[in-house]
C-alpha positions as CSV (number, residue, x, y, z in Angstrom):
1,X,114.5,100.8,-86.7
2,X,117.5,101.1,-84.5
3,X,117.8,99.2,-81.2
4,X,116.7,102.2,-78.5
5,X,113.5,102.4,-80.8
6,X,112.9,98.5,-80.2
7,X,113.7,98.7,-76.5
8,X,111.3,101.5,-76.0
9,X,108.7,99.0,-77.8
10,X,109.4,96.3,-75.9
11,X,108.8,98.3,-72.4
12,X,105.8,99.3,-73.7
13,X,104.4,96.2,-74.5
14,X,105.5,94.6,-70.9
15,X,104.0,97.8,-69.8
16,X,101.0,97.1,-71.3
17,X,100.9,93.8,-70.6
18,X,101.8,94.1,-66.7
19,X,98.9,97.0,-66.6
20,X,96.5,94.4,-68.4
21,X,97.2,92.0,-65.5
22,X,97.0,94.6,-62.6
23,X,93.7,95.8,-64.3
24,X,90.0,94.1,-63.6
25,X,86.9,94.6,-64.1
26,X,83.8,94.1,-61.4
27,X,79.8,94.9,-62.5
28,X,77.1,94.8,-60.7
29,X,75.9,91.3,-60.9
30,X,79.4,90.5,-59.1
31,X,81.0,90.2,-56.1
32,X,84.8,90.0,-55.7
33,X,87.9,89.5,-53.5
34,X,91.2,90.0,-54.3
35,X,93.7,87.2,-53.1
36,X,97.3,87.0,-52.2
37,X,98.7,83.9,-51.2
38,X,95.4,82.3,-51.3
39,X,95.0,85.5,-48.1
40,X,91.7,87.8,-48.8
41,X,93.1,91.5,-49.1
42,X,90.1,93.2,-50.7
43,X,86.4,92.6,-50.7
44,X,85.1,94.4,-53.5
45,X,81.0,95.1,-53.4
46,X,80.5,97.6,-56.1
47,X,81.1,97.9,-59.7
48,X,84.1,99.5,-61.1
49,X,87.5,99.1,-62.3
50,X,89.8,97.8,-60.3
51,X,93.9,97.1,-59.5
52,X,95.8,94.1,-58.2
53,X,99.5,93.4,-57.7
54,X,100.5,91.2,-61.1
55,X,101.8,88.0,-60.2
56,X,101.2,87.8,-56.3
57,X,97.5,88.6,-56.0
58,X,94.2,87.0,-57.9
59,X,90.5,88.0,-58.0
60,X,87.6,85.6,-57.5
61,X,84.2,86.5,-58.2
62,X,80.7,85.4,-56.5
63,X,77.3,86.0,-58.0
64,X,75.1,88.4,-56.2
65,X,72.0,87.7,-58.4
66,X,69.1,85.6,-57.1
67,X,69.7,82.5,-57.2
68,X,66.9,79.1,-56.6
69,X,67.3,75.8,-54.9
70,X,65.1,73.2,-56.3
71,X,65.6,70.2,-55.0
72,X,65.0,67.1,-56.9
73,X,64.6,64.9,-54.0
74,X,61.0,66.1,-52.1
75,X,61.0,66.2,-47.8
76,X,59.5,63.8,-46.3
77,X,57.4,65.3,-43.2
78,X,55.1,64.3,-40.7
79,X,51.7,66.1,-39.4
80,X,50.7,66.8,-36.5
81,X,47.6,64.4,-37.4
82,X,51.0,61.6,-37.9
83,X,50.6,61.7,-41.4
84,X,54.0,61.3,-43.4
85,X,53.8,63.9,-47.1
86,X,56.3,64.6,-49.3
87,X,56.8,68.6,-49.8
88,X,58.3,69.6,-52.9
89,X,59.8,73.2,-52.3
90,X,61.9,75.5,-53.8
91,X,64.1,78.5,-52.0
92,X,64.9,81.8,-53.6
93,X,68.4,83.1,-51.7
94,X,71.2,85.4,-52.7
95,X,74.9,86.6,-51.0
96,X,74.4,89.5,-49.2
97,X,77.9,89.4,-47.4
98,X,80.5,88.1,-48.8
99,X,83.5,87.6,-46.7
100,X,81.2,86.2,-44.2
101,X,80.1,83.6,-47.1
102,X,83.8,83.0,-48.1
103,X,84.3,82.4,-45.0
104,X,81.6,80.3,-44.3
105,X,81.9,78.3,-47.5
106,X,85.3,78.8,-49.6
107,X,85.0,79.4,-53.3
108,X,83.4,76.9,-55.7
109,X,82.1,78.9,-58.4
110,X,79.0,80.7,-58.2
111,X,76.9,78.0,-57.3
112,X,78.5,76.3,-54.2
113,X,77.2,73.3,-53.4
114,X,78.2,73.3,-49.3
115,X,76.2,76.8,-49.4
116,X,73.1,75.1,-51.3
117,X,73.2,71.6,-49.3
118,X,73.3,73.5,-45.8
119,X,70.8,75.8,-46.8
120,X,68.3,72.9,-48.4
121,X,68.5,71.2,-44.7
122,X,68.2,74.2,-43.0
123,X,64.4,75.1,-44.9
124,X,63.9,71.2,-44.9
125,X,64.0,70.9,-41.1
126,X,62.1,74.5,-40.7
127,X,59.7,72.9,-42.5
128,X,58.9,69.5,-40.6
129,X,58.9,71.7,-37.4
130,X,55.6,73.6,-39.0
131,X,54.6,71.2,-40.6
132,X,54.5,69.4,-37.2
133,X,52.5,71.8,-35.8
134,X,49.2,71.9,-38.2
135,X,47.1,69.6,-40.1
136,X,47.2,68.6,-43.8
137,X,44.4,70.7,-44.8
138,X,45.9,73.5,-43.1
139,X,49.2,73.6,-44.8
140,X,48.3,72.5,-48.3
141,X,45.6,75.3,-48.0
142,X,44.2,77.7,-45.1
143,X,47.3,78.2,-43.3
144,X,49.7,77.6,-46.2
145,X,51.5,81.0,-46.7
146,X,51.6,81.5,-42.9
147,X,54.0,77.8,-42.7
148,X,55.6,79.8,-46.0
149,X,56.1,82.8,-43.9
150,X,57.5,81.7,-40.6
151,X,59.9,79.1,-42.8
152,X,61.5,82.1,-44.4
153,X,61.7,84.4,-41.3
154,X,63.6,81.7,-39.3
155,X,65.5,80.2,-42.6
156,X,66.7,84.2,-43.6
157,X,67.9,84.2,-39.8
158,X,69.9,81.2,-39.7
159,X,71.5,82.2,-43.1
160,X,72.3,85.5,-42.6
161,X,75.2,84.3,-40.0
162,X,76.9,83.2,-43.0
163,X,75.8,85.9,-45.5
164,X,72.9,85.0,-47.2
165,X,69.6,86.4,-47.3
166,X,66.5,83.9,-48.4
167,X,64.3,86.3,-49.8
168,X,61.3,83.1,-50.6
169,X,60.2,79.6,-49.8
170,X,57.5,78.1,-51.6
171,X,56.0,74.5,-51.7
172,X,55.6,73.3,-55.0
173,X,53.7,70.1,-54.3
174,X,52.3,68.1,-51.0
175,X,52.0,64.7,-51.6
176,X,51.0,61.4,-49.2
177,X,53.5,58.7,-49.2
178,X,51.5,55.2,-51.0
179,X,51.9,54.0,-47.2
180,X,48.9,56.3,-45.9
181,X,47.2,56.6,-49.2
182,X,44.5,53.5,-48.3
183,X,44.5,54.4,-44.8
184,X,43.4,58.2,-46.1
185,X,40.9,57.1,-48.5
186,X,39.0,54.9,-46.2
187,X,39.0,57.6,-43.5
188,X,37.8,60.1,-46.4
189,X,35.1,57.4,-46.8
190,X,33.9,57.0,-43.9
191,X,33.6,60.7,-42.8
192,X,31.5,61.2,-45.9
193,X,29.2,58.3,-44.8
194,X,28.7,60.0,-41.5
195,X,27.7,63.0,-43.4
196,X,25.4,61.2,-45.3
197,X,24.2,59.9,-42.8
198,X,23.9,63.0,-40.9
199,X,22.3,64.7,-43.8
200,X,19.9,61.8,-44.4
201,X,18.8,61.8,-39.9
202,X,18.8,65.7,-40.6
203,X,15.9,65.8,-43.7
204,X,14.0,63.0,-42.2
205,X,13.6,65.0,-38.9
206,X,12.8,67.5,-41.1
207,X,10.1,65.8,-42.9
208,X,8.6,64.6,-40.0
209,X,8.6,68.1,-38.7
210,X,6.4,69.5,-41.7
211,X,4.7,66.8,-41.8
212,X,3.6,66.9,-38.0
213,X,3.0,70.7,-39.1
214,X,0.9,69.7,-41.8
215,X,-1.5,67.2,-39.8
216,X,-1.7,69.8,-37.5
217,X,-3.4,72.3,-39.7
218,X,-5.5,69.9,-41.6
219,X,-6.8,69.2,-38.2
220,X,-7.2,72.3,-37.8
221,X,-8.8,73.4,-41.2
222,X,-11.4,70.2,-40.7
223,X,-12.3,71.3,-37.1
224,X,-13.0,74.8,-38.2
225,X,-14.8,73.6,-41.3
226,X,-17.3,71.3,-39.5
227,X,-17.7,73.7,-36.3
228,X,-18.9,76.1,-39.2
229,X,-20.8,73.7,-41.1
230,X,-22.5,72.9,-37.3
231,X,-23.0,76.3,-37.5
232,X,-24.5,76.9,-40.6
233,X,-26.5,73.3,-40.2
234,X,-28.1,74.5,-37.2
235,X,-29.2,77.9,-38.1
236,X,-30.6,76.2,-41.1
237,X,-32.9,73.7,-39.0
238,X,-33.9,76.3,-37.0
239,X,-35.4,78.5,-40.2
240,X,-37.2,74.9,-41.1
241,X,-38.2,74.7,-37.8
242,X,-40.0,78.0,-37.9
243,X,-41.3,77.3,-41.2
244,X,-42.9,73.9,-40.1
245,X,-44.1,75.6,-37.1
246,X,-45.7,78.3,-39.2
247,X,-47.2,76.3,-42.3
248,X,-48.4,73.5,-39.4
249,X,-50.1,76.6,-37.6
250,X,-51.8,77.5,-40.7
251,X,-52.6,74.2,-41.9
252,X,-51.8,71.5,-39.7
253,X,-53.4,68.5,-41.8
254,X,-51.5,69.8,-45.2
255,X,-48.3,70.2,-42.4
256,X,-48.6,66.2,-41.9
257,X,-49.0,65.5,-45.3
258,X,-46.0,66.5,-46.3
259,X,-44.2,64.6,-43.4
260,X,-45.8,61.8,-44.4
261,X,-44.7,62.4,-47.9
262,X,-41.4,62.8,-46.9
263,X,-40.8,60.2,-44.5
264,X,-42.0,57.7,-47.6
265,X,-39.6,59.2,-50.0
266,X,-37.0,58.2,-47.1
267,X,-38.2,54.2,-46.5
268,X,-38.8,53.6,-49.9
269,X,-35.3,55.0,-51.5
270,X,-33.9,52.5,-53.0
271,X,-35.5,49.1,-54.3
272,X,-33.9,46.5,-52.2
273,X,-35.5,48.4,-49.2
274,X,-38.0,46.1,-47.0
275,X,-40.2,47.4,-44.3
276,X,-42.3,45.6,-42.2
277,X,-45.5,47.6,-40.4
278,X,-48.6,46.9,-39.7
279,X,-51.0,48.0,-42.3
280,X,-53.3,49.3,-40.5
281,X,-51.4,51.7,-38.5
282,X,-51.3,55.1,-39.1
283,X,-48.2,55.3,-41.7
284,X,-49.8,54.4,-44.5
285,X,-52.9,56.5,-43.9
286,X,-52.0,58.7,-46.8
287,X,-51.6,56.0,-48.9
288,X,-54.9,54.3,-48.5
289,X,-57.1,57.3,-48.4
290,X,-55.6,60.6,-49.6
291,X,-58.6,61.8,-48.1
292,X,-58.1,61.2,-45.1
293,X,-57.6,64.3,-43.4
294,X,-60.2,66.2,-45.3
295,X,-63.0,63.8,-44.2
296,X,-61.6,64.4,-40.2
297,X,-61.5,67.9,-41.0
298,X,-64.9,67.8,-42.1
């Protein structure tokens, strides 16, 4: 091999090694911007290949996937009922513009911490302005995604001045701080003693109610029962009156007879019964001469 054949080599390979170093490669989960004397020249959005001067320029890339923040370290926040939690959230955000993020923030890798740190305080103070606004109850559950929702609205504005677009904020978990823990259970406590308490006023009003109801109708019931049985008790004496009248008209001794009859079956009921008449008088005329009325008749 002669020396013009090992000189064209040797160009080739600085050829090939110069291209190599003026060549790169962006894809699409990439950002990058092309340098030159630490100067951005290029901002490069979209996937492709790519030149660069060897030597004098250098590319730095920036993720443009999603990317979380979850912070270790929970908020500490404050109700409006004064109440102090601790919110455990988590923020979905990716670069949307990058020179405006380089510019905002420099290069440190894909995961810069200035970027994640301003972004963490920005959602953490978003959040202790709603959270200011509503009750416990109503964030943890009935007006939970609408705190979620503002958050990230005003959170995606802020950020976008500096190229990043928060697409979610989320609370993990809401927590009290042990300081209002006993001061929470005994108010807990007490307002379910005033609903038992309520409740309990509440069924015996009730049961005085239905029992007022009740006496009422019984009353009712025994009134219409005896006016009946009145009724009934009077039409009845007024057949037996008839019936007296008409046997005494037939037979009037026979007719006092059987009063007389009766009206002993009455006085002599029971046993321990004592009366005191005279004996001559006309009570016990039946009982001395069963004859009696015949012989009068006669």
């Amino acid at each position: 091999m002669n020396q013009r054949t090992l000189s064209s080599l040797a160009l080739i390979l600085v050829a090939l090694f110069v291209l190599s170093m003026a060549i790169f490669t962006v894809d699409q989960r990439r950002y990058a911007i092309v340098f030159q004397f630490s100067e951005a020249k290029q901002v490069i959005t979209e996937p492709g290949l790519y030149f660069k001067i060897p030597l004098l320029q250098d590319v730095r890339y920036f993720d443009n996937r999603t990317q979380t923040i979850d912070s270790d370290k929970p908020a500490l926040i404050q109700t409006n009922e004064k109440m102090n939690v601790k919110a455990d959230s988590f923020i979905k955000y990716r670069i949307v513009d990058v020179a405006k993020y380089y510019k905002a923030y420099g290069f440190e890798g894909s995961r810069n911490s200035k970027a994640r740190e301003q972004l963490n305080n920005t959602v953490n103070n978003m959040l202790r302005d709603q959270f200011g606004q509503f009750s416990l109850k109503e964030v943890v559950s009935g007006k939970r995604d609408e705190v979620m929702a503002e958050v990230r609205a005003k959170a995606d504005a802020a950020a976008r001045a500096f190229g990043i677009e928060v697409i979610d904020v989320r609370i993990k978990r809401v927590e009290l701080v042990d300081s209002t823990l006993n001061s929470v259970y005994l108010r807990m406590q007490s307002e379910r003693k005033s609903i038992a308490n309520l409740t309990r006023a509440s069924g015996s009003a009730e049961a005085e109610r239905i029992k007022a109801d009740a006496d009422k109708q019984r009353e009712i019931i025994v009134a219409d029962a005896y006016s009946k049985a009145q009724q009934i008790k009077g039409e009845g004496d007024a057949k037996a009156a008839a019936i007296y009248a008409e046997a005494f008209g037939r037979n009037p001794e026979f007719y006092a007879f059987y009063k007389s009859l009766d009206a002993y079956k009455q006085s002599f009921a029971k046993k321990s019964d004592v009366l005191v008449v005279d004996p001559s008088a006309d009570f016990f005329k039946y009982m001395k001469n069963s004859q009696a009325g015949k012989s009068k008749t006669k």
